[in-house]
Phi, psi and omega in degrees: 000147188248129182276136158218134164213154169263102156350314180347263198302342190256165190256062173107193182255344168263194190261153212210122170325136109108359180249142166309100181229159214264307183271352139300353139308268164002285143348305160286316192269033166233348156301271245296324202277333196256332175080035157284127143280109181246196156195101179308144169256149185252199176253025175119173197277134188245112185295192185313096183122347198263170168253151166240156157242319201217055200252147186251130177250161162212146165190173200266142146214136191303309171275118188305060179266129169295142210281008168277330154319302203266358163276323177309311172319306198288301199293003151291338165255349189284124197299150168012294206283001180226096199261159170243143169255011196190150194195122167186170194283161173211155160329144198274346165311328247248117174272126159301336186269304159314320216258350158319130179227338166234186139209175181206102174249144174243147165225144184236155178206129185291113172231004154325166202264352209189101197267086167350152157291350171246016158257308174014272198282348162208071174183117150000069197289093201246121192279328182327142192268145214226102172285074176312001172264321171290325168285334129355272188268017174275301205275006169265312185303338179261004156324122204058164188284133187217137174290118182266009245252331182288347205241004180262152205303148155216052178311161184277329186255045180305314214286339067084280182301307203041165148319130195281348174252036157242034154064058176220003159284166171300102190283098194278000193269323225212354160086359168277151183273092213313143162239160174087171175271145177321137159304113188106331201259110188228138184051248184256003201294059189267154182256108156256129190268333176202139152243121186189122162297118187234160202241138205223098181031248168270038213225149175224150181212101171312167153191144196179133191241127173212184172268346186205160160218143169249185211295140182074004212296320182310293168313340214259331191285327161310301188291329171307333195274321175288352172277345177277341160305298146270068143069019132340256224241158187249177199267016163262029176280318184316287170330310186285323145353276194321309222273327195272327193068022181244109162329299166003304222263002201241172188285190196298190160263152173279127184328106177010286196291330167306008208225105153283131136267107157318318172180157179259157183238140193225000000 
């Protein structure tokens, strides 16, 4: 199933004791239609706050309902705020998570003197005047594979969290437990394939494709990338960043709502 959802209100995509999460939302509402209990596996984890466009689930069901029925189905029940856009059988190999080859996240940030109430929740309001050449030319230094280890989360309950493409949750389609890592992906090491900023009216937009990100790495780049916008850092620091491997050396992270996952690659 292909997913949009507004982030807002949830502590992420994964499911959570007593908390409202996306694939628990999911979840539920595929008991109600099918009277199945299942747990979709996505193509990682969207923290607390984040948006989807194009987030892909996949999980088994015993009953043969054709998926145009049951995406009909699921969005009578499902709240507003989580659409399924898109639904069909696939092969029983077949992982949202594992079976991953790209992704594509965008982040927006609002730069305008008055942030409307309807960007509010999915968008940066940042008052900073912003050098849009220089964030050019920052988003660019990160091009190709690179140890990402400076731009990755380092929360005290990291190992917990983990990196959302290292294959160590728990697989609710089939009750195993996954080990190892994504094919291609070793330690913090990921391949971006585009980086790159574009001004969408009062709107400046990030957008990057890879083969993997790990938890926060986007945000973590955003923030890094605006300081080199305002004239803090120069944008070949960023190499030196990539190099030192110490979260320490890289900027705060950027606020949740800004950050779409945009689309998946199989």
């Amino acid at each position: 199933m292909t997913l949009a959802y507004d982030g807002t209100d949830y502590f992420g995509w994964q499911v959570q004791p007593d908390r409202a999460t996306i694939q628990g939302e999911l979840a539920a509402a595929i008991e109600r239609v099918t009277g199945e209990r299942v747990l979709p596996q996505g193509s990682g984890r969207t923290d607390a706050g984040v948006h989807a466009r194009g987030q892909v689930a996949s999980f088994f069901l015993e009953a043969a309902i054709p998926a145009e029925n049951l995406l009909r189905a699921l969005n009578r029940t499902l709240p507003e705020a989580v659409r399924v856009l898109g639904a069909e059988w696939v092969a029983a190999e077949f992982h949202a998570r594992h079976s991953v080859t790209a992704k594509t996240y965008a982040y927006r940030i609002w730069r305008g003197e008055i942030c409307p109430p309807w960007e509010a929740r999915f968008a940066w309001a940042a008052k900073w005047d912003l050098e849009v050449s220089r964030l050019r030319e920052a988003a660019q230094v990160v091009v190709g594979t690179h140890d990402f280890t400076s731009f990755a989360a380092s929360d005290p309950d990291l190992a917990a969290r983990r990196a959302e493409d290292e294959g160590k949750e728990l697989d609710g389609a089939n009750g195993a437990n996954g080990a190892g890592e994504e094919p291609g992906r070793t330690g913090n090491v990921r391949t971006i394939f585009a980086s790159e900023w574009s001004e969408e009216g009062e709107l400046l937009v990030y957008r990057v494709r890879g083969n993997g990100f790990l938890h926060h790495m986007v945000r973590n780049l955003v923030g890094t990338f605006v300081d080199v916008g305002r004239g803090r850092i120069a944008a070949e620091e960023v190499g030196r960043i990539l190099e030192a491997k110490a979260r320490s050396e890289a900027g705060a992270t950027a606020p949740a709502r800004g950050l779409f996952l945009e689309g998946v690659e199989y």
